[in-house]
N, C-alpha and C positions, 0 to 999 in steps of 0.2 A: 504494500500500500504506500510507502513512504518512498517507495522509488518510481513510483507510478506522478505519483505527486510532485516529487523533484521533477521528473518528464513535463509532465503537463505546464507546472509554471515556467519552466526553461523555452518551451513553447511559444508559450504567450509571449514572455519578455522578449524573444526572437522577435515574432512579428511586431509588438509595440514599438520598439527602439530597433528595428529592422536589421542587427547586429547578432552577431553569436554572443550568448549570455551562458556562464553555466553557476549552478547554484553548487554551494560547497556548503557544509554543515560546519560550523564553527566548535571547534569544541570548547568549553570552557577552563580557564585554568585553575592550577590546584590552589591558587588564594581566593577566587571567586567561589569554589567551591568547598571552602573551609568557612569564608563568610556568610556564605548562603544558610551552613550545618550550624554554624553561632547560632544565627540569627532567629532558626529555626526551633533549636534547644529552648533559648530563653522565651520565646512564644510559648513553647507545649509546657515549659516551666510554671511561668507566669498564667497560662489557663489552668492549673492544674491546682494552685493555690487559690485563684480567683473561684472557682467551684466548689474549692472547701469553703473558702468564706461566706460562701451563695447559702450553701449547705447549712452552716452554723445559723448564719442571719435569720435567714427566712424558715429554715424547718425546724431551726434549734437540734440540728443531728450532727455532732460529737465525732467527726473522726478520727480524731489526733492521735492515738494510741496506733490507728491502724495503718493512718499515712507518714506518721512521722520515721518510721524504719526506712520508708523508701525516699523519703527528702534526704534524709540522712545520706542513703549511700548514694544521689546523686549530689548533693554538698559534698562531699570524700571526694568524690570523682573529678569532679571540678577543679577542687586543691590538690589534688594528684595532678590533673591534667596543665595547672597553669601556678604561678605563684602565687602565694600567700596574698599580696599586693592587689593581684588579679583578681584572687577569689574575695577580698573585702569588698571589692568593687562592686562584681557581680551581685554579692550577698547585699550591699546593699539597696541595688536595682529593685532586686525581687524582696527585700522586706523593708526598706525602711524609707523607700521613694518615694509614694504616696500615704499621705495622710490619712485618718479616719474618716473627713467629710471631702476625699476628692483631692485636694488642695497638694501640689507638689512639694518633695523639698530640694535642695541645689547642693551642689558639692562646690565647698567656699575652697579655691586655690590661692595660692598666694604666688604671685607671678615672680620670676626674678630681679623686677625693680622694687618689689614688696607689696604691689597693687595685690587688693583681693579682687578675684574674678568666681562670679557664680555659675556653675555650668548647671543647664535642667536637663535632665537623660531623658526624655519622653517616651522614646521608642526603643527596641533593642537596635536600630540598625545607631540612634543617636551612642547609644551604649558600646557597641562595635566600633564605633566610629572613634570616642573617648578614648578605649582601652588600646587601638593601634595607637591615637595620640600619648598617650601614655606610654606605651612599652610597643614601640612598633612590631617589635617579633612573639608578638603574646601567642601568638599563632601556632609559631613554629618553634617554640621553647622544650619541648620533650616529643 
């Protein structure tokens, strides 16, 4: 099917632009596809606490005893996978970034001329984005 498809648009773009066109499949590289698996983790992360919280709020149903083993061993995994530094970071993302009524909090840096500067992580790709700023090879550290 996929080379049928590749045929058919090569095709077209032939007669549109009246030129030989050929379509090549790009592959992506192994830092686009380290960022994509971040980015992806701290989503399924971050859904997966926002459900217990849903859970407690609205049905008052208790799962902490049951989920807290398996936070645990992807918390371990994380600071296994990346430094100490990295893993604050993260952990702060996912527990201590939004407030109880919605409200964000900022990571106060202090620049090298002493300025403070507030960063707001809103999204994981904002989070990704931080921790290369931070430690460019957080990536490719172990």
């Amino acid at each position: 099917m996929e080379e049928e498809l590749k045929h058919n648009l090569e095709a077209g773009f032939n007669k549109l632009f009246n030129s030989p066109v050929i379509i090549k499949k790009k592959k992506r590289n192994q830092a686009l596809k380290k960022k994509t698996l971040f980015i992806s983790l701290i989503n399924q992360y971050e859904q997966a606490l926002d459900k217990s919280i849903k859970l407690q709020s609205e049905f008052n149903i208790d799962l902490f005893d049951y989920e807290e083993p398996y936070f645990g061993v992807i918390d371990k995994l994380i600071l296994l996978m990346w430094s100490g530094d990295v893993y604050e970071i993260i952990s702060y993302y996912l527990y201590e970034r939004v407030n109880m009524d919605g409200t964000l909090n900022c990571i106060i840096e202090t620049t090298e001329e002493g300025e403070e500067r507030e960063i707001i992580l809103k999204t994981p790709e904002d989070l990704y984005n931080y921790l290369v700023q931070v430690n460019p090879n957080f990536l490719n550290e172990k």
